[in-house]
PDB file of N, CA, C and O in Angstrom, chain B, residues numbered from 101:
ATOM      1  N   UNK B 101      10.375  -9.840  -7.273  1.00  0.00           N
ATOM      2  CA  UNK B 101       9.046  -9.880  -6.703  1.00  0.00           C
ATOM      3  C   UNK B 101       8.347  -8.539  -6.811  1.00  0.00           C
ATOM      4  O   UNK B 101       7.125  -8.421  -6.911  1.00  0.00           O
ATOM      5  N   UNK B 102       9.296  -7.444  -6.780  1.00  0.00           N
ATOM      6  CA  UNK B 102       8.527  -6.136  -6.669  1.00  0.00           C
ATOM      7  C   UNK B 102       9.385  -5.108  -7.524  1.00  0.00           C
ATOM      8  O   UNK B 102      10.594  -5.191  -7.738  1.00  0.00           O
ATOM      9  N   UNK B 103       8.515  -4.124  -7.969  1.00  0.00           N
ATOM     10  CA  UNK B 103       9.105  -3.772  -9.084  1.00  0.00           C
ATOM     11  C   UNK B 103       9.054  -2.309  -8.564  1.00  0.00           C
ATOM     12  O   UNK B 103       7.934  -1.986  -8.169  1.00  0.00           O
ATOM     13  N   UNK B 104      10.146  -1.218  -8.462  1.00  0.00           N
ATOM     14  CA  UNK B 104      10.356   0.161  -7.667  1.00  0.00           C
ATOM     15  C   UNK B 104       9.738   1.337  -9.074  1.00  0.00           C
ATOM     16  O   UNK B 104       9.749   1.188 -10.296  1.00  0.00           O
ATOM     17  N   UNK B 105       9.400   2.123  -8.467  1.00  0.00           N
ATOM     18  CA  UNK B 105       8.766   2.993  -9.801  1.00  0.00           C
ATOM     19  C   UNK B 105       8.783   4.226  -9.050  1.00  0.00           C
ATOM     20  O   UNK B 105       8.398   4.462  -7.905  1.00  0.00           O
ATOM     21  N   UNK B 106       9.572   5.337 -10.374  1.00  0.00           N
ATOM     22  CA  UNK B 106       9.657   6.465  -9.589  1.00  0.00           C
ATOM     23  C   UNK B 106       8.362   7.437  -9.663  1.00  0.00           C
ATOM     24  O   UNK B 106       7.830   7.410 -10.773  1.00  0.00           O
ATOM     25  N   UNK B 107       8.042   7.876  -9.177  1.00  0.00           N
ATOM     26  CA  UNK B 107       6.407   8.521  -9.251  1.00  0.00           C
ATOM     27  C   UNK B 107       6.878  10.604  -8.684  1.00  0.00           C
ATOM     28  O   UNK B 107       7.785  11.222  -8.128  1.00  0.00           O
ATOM     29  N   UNK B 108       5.949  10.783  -9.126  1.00  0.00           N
ATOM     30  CA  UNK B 108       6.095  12.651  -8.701  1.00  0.00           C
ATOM     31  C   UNK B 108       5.668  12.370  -7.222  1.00  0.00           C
ATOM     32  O   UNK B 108       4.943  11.466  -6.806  1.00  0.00           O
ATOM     33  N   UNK B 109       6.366  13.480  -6.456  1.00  0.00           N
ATOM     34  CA  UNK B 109       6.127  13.285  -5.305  1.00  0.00           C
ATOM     35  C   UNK B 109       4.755  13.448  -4.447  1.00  0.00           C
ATOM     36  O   UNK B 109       4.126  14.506  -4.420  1.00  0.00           O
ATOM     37  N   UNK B 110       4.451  12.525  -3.898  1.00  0.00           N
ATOM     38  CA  UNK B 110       3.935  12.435  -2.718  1.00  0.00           C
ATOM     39  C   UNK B 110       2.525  11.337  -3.900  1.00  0.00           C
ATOM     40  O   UNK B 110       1.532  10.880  -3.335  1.00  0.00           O
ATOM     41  N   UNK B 111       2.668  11.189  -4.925  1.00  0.00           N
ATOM     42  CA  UNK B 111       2.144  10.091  -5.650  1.00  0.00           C
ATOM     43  C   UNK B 111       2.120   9.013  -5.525  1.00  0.00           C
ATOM     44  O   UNK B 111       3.247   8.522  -5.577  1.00  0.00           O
ATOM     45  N   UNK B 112       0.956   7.986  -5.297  1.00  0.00           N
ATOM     46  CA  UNK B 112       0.898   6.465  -4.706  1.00  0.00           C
ATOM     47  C   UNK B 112       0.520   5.993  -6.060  1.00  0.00           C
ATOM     48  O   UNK B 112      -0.292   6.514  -6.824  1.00  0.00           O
ATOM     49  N   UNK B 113       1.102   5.120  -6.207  1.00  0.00           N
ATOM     50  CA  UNK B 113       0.707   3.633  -7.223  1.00  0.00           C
ATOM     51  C   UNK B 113       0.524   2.076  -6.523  1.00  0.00           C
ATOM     52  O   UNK B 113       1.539   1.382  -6.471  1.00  0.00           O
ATOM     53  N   UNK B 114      -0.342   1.704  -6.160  1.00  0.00           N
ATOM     54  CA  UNK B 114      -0.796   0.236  -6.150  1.00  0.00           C
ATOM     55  C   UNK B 114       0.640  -0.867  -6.600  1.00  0.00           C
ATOM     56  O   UNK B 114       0.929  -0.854  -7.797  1.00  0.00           O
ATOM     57  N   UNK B 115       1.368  -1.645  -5.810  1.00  0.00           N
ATOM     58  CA  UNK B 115       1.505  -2.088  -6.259  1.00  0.00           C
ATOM     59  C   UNK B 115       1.247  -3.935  -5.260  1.00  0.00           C
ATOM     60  O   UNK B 115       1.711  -3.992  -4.120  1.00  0.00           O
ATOM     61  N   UNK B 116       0.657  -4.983  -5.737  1.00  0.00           N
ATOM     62  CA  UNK B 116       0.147  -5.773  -5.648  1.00  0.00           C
ATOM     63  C   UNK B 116      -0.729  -5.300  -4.186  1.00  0.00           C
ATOM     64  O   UNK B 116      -1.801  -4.704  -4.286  1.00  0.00           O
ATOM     65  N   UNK B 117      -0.025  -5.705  -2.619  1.00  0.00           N
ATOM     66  CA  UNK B 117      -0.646  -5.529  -1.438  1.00  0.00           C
ATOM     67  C   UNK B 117      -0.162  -4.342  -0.807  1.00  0.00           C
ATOM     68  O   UNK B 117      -0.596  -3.915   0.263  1.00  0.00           O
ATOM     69  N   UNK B 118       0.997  -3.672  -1.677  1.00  0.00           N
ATOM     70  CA  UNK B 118       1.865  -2.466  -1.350  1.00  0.00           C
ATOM     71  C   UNK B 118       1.767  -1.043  -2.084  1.00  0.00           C
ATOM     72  O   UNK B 118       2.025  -0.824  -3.267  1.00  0.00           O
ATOM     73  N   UNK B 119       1.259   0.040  -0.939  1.00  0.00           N
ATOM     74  CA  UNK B 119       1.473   1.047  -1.726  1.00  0.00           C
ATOM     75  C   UNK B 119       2.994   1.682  -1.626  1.00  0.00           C
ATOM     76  O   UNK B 119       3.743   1.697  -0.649  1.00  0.00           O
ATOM     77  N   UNK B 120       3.230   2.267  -3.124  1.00  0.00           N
ATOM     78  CA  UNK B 120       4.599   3.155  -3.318  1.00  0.00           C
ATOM     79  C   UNK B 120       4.086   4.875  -3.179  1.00  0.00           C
ATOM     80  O   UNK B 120       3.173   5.507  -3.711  1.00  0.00           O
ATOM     81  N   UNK B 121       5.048   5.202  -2.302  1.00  0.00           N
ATOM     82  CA  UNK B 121       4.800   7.275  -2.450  1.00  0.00           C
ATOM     83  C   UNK B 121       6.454   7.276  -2.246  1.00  0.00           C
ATOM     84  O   UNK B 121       7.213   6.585  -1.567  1.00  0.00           O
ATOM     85  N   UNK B 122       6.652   8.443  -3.212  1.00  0.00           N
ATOM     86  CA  UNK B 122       8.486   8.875  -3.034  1.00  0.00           C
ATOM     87  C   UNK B 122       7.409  10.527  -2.892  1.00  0.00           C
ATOM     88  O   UNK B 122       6.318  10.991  -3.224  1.00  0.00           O
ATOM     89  N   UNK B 123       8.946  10.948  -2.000  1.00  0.00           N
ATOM     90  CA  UNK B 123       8.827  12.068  -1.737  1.00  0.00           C
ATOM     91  C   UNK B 123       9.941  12.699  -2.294  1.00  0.00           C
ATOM     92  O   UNK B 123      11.115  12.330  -2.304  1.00  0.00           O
ATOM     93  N   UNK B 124       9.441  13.653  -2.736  1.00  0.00           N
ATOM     94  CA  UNK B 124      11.077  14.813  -3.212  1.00  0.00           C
ATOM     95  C   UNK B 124      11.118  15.567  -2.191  1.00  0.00           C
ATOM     96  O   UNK B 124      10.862  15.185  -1.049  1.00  0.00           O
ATOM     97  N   UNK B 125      11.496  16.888  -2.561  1.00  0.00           N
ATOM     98  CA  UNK B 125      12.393  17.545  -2.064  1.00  0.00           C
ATOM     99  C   UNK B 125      11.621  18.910  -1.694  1.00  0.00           C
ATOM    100  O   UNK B 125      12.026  19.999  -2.100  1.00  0.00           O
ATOM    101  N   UNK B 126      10.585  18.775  -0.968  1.00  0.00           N
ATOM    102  CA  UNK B 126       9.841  19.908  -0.857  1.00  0.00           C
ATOM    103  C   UNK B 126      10.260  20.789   0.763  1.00  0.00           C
ATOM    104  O   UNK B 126      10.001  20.555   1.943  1.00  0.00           O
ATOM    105  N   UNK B 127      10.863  21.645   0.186  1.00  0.00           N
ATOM    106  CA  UNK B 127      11.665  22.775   1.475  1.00  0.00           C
ATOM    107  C   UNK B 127      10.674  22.856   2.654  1.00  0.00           C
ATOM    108  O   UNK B 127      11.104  23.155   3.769  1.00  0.00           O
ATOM    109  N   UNK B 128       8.985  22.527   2.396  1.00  0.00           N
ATOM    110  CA  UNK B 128       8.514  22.954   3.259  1.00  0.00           C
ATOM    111  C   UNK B 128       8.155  21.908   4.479  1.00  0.00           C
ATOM    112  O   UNK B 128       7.178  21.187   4.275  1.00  0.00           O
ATOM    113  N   UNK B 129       8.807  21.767   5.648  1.00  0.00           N
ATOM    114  CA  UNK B 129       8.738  20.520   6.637  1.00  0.00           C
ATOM    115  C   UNK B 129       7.277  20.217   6.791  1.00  0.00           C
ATOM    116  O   UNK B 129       6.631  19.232   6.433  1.00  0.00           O
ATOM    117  N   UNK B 130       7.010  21.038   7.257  1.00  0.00           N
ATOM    118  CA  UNK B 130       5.324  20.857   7.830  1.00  0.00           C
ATOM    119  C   UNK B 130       4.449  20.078   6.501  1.00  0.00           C
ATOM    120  O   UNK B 130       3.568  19.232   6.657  1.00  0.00           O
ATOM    121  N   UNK B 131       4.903  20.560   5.301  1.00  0.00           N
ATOM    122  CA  UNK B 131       4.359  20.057   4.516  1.00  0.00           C
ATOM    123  C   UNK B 131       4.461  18.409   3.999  1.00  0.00           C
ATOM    124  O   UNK B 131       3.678  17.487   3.772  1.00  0.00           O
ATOM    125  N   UNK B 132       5.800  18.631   3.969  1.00  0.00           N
ATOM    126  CA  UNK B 132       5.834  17.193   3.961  1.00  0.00           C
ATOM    127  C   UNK B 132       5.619  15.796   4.631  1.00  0.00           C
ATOM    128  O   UNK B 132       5.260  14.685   4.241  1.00  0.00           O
ATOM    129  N   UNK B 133       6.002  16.354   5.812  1.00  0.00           N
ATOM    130  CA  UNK B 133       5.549  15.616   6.904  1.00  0.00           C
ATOM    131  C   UNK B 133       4.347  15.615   7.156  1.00  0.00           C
ATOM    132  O   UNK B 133       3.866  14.589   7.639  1.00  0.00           O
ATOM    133  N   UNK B 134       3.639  16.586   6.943  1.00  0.00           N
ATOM    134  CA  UNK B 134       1.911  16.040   7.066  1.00  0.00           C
ATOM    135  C   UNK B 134       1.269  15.200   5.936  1.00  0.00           C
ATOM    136  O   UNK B 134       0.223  14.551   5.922  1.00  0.00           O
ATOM    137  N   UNK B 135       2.165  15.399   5.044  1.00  0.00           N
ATOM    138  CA  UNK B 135       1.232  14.426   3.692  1.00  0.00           C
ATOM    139  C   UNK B 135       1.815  12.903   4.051  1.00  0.00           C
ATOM    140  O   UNK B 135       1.047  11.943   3.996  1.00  0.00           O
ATOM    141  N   UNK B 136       3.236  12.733   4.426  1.00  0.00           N
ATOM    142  CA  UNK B 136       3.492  11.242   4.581  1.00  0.00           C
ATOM    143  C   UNK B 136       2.830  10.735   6.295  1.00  0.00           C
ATOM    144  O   UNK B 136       2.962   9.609   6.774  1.00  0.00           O
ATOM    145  N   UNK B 137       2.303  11.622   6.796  1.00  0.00           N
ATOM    146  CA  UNK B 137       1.960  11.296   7.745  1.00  0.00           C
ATOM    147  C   UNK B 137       0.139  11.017   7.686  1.00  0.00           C
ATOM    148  O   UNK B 137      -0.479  10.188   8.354  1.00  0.00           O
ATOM    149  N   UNK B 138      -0.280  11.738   6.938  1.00  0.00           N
ATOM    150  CA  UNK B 138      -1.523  11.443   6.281  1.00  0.00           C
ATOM    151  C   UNK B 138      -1.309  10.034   5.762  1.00  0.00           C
ATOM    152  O   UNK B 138      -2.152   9.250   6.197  1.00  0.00           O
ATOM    153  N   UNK B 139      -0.399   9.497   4.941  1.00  0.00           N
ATOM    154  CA  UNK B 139      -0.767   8.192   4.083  1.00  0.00           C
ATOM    155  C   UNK B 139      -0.601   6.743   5.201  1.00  0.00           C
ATOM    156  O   UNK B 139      -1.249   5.702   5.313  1.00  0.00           O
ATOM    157  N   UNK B 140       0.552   7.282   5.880  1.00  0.00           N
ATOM    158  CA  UNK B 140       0.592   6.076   6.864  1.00  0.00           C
ATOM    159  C   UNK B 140      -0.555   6.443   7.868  1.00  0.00           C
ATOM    160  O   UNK B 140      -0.765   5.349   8.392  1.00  0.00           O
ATOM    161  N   UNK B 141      -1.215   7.121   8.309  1.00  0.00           N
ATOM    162  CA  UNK B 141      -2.727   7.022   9.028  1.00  0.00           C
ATOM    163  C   UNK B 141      -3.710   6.429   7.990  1.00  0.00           C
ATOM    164  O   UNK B 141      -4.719   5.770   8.241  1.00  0.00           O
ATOM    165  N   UNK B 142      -3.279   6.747   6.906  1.00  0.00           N
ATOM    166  CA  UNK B 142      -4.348   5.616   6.255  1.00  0.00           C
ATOM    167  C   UNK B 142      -4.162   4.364   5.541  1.00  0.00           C
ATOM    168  O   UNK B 142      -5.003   3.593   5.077  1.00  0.00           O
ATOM    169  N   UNK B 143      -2.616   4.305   5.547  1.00  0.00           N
ATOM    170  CA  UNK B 143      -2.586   2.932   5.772  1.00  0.00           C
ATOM    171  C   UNK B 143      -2.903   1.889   6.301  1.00  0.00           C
ATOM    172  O   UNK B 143      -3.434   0.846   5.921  1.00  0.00           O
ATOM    173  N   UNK B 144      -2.386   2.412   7.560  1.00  0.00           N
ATOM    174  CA  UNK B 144      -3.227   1.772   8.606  1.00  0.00           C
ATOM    175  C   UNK B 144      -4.411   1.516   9.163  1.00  0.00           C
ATOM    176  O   UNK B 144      -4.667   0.823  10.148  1.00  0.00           O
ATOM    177  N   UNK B 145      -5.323   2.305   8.253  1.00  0.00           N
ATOM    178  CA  UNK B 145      -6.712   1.705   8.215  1.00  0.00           C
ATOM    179  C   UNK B 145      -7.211   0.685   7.554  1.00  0.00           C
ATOM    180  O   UNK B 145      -8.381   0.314   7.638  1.00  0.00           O
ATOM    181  N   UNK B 146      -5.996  -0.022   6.582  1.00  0.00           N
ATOM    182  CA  UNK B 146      -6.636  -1.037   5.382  1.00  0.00           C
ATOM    183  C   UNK B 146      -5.095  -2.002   6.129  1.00  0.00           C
ATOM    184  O   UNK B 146      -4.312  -1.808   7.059  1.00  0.00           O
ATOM    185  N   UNK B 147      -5.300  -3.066   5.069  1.00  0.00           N
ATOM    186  CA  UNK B 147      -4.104  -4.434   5.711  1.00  0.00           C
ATOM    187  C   UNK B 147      -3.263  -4.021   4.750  1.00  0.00           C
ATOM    188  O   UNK B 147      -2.694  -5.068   4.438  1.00  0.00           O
ATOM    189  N   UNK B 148      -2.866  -3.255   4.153  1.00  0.00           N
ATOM    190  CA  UNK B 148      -1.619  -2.969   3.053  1.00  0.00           C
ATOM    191  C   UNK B 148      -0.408  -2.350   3.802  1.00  0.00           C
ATOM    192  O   UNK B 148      -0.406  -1.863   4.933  1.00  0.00           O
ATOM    193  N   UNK B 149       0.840  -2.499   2.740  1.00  0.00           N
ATOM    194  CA  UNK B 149       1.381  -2.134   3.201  1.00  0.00           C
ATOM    195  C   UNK B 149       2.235  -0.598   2.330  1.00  0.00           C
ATOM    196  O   UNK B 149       2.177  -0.404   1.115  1.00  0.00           O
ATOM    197  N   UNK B 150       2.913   0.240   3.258  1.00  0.00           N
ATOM    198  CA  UNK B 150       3.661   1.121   2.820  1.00  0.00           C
ATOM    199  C   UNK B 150       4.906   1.090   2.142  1.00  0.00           C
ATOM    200  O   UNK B 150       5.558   0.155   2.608  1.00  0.00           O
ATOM    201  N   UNK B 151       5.637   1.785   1.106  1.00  0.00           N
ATOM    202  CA  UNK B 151       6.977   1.739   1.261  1.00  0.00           C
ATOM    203  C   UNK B 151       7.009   3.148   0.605  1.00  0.00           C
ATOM    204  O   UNK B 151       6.310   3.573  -0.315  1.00  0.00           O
ATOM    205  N   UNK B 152       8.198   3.892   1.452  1.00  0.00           N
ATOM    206  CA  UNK B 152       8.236   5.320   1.290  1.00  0.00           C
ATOM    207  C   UNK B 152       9.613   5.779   0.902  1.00  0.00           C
ATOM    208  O   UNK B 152      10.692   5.600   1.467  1.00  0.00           O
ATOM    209  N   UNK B 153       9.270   6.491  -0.337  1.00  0.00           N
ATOM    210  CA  UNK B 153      10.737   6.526  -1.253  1.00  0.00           C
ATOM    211  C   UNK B 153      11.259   7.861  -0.798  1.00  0.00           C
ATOM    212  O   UNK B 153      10.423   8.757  -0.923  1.00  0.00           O
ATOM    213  N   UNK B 154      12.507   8.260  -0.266  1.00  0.00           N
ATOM    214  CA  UNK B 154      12.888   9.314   0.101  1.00  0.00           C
ATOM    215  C   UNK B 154      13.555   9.788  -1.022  1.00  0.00           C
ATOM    216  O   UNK B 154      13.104   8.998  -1.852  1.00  0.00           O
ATOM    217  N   UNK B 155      14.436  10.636  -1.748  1.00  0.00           N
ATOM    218  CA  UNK B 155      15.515  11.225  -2.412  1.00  0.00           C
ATOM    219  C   UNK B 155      16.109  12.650  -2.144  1.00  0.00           C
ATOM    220  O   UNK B 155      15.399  13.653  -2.077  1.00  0.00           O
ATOM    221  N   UNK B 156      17.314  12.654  -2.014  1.00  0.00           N
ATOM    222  CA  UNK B 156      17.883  14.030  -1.447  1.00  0.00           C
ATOM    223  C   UNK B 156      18.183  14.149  -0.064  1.00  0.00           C
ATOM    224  O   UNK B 156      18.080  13.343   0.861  1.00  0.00           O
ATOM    225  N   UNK B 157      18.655  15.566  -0.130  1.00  0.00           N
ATOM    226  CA  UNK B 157      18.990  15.411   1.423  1.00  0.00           C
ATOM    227  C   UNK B 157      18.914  16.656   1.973  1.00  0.00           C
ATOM    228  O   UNK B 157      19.801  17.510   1.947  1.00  0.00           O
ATOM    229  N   UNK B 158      17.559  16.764   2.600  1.00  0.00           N
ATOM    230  CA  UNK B 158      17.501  18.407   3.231  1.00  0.00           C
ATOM    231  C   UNK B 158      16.333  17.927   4.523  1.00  0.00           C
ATOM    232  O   UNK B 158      15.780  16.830   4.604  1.00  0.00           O
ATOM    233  N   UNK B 159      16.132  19.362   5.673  1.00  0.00           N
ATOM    234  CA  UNK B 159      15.383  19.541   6.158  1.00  0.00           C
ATOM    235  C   UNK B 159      14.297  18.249   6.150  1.00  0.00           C
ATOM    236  O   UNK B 159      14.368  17.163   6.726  1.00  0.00           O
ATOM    237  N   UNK B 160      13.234  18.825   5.234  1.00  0.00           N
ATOM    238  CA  UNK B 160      12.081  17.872   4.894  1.00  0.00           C
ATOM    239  C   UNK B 160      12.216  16.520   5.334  1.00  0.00           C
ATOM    240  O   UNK B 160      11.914  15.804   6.288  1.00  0.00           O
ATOM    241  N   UNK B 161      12.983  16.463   3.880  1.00  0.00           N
ATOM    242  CA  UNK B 161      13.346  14.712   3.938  1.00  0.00           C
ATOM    243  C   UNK B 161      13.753  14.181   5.912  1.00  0.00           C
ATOM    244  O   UNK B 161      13.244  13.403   6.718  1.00  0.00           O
ATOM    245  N   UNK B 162      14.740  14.997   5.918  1.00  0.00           N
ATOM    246  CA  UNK B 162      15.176  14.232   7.327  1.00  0.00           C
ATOM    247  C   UNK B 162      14.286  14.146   8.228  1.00  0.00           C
ATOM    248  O   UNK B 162      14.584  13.618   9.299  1.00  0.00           O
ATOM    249  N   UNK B 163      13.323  14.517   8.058  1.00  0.00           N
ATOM    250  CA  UNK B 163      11.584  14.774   9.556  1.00  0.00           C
ATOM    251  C   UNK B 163      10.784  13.469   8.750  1.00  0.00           C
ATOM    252  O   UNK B 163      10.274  12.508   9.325  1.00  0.00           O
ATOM    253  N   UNK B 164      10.820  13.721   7.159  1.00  0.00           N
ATOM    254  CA  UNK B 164       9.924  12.114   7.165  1.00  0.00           C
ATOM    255  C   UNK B 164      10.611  11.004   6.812  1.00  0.00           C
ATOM    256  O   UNK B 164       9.986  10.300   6.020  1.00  0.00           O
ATOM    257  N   UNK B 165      11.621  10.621   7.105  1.00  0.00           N
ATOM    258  CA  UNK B 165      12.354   9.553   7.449  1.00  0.00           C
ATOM    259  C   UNK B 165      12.474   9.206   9.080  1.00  0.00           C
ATOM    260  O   UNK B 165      12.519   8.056   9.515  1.00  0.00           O
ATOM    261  N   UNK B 166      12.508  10.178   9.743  1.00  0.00           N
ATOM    262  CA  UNK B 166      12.489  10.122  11.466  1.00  0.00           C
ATOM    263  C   UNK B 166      10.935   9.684  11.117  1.00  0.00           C
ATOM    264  O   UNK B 166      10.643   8.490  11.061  1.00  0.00           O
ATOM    265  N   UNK B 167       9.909  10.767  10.875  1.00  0.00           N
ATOM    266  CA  UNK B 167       8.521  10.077  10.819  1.00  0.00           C
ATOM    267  C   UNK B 167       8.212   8.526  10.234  1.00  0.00           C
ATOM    268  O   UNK B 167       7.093   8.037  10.393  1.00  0.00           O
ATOM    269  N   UNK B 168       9.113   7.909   9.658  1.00  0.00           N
ATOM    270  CA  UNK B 168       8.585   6.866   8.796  1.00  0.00           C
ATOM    271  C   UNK B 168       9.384   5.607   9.716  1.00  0.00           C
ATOM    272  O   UNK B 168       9.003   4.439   9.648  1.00  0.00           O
ATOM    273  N   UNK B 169      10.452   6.013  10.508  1.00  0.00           N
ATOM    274  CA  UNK B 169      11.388   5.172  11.025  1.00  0.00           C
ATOM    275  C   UNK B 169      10.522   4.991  12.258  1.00  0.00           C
ATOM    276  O   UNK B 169      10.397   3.833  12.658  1.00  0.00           O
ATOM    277  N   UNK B 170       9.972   5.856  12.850  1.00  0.00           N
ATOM    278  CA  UNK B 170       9.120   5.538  14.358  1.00  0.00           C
ATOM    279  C   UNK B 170       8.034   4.452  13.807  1.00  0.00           C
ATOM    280  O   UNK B 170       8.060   3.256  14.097  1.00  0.00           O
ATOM    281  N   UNK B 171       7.145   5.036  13.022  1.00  0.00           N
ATOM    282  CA  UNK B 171       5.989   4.343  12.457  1.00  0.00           C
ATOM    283  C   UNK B 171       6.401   2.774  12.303  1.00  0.00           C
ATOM    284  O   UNK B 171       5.742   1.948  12.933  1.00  0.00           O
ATOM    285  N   UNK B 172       7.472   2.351  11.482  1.00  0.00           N
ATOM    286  CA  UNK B 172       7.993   1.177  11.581  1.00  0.00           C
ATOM    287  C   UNK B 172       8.671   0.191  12.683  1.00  0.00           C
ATOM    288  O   UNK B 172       8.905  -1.017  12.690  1.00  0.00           O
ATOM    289  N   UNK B 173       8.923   1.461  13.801  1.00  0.00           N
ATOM    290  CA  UNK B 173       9.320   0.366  15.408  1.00  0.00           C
ATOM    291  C   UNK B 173       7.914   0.117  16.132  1.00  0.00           C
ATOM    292  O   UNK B 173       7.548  -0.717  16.960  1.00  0.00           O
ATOM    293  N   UNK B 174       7.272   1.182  15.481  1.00  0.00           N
ATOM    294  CA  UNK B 174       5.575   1.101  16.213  1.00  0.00           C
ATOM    295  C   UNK B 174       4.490  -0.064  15.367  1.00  0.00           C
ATOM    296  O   UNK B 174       3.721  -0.712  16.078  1.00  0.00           O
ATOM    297  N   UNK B 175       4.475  -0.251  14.097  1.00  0.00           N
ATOM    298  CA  UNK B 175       3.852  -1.057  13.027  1.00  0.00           C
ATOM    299  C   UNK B 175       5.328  -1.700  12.295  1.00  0.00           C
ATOM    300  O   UNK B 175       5.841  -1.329  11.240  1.00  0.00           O
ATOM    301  N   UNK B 176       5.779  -2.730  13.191  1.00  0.00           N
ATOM    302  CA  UNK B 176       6.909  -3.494  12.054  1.00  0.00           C
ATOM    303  C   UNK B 176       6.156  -4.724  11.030  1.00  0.00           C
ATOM    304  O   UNK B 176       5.431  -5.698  11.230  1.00  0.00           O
ATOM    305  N   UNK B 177       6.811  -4.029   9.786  1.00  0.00           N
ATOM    306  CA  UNK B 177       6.349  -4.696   8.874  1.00  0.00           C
ATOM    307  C   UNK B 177       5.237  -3.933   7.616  1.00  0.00           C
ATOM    308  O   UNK B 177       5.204  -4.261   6.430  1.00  0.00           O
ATOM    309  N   UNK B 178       4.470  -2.959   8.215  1.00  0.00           N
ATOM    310  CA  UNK B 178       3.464  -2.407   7.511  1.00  0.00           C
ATOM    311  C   UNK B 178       4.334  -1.410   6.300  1.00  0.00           C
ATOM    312  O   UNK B 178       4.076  -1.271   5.104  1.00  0.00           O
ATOM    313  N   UNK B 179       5.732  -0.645   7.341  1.00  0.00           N
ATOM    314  CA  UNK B 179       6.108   0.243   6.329  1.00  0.00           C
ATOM    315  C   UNK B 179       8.224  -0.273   6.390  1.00  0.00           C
ATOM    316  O   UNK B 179       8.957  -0.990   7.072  1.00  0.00           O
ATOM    317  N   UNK B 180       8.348   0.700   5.159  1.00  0.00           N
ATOM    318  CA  UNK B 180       9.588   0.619   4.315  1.00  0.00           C
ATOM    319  C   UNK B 180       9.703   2.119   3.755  1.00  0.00           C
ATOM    320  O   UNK B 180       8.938   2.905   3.198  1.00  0.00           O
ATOM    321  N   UNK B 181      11.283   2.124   4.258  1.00  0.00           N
ATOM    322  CA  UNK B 181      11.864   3.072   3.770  1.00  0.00           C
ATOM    323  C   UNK B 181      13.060   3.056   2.906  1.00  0.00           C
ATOM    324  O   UNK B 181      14.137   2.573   3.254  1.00  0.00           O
ATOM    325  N   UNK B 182      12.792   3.673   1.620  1.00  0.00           N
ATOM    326  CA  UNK B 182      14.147   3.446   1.076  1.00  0.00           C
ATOM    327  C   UNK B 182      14.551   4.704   0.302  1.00  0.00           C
ATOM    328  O   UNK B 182      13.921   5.170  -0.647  1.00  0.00           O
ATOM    329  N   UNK B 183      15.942   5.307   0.945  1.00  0.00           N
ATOM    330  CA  UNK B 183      16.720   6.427   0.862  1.00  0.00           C
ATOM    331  C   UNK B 183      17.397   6.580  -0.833  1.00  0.00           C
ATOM    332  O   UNK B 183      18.260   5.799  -1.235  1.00  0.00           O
ATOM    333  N   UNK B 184      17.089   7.202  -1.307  1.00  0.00           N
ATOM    334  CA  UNK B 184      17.600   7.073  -2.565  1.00  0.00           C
ATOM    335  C   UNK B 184      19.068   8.635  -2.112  1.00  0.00           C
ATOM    336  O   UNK B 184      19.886   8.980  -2.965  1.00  0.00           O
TER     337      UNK B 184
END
């Protein structure tokens, strides 16, 4: 049904009612976490939905996976996380 595509980070591609963003590996927390926190505030302004590609394992990553895991007990259904 859905087809996973790896994209440069913090890059969205359309795909049918779902947007895709993977995030790499950017050391800087604040940074990252404000850009995935930017897309799900504007997700949530339209009926689409999220799915947010993590990879690696540092700092960063672990704040927007906590960020992406709340968002989803708060909006179930809108977003997806998947840990590469």
């Amino acid at each position: 049904l859905y087809e996973v595509q790896l994209l440069p980070a913090a890059a969205v591609e359309p795909i049918g009612d779902v947007d895709l963003v993977e995030v790499g590996g950017d050391p800087d927390v604040h940074v990252a976490t404000s850009v995935v926190l930017a897309r799900l505030q504007e997700t949530l302004l339209t009926d689409r939905r999220l799915v947010v590609v993590t990879r690696g394992e540092d700092l960063a990553l672990a704040a927007v996976r906590g960020l992406v895991r709340s968002a989803q007990s708060e909006h179930p259904g809108r977003f997806v996380l998947v840990d590469t």
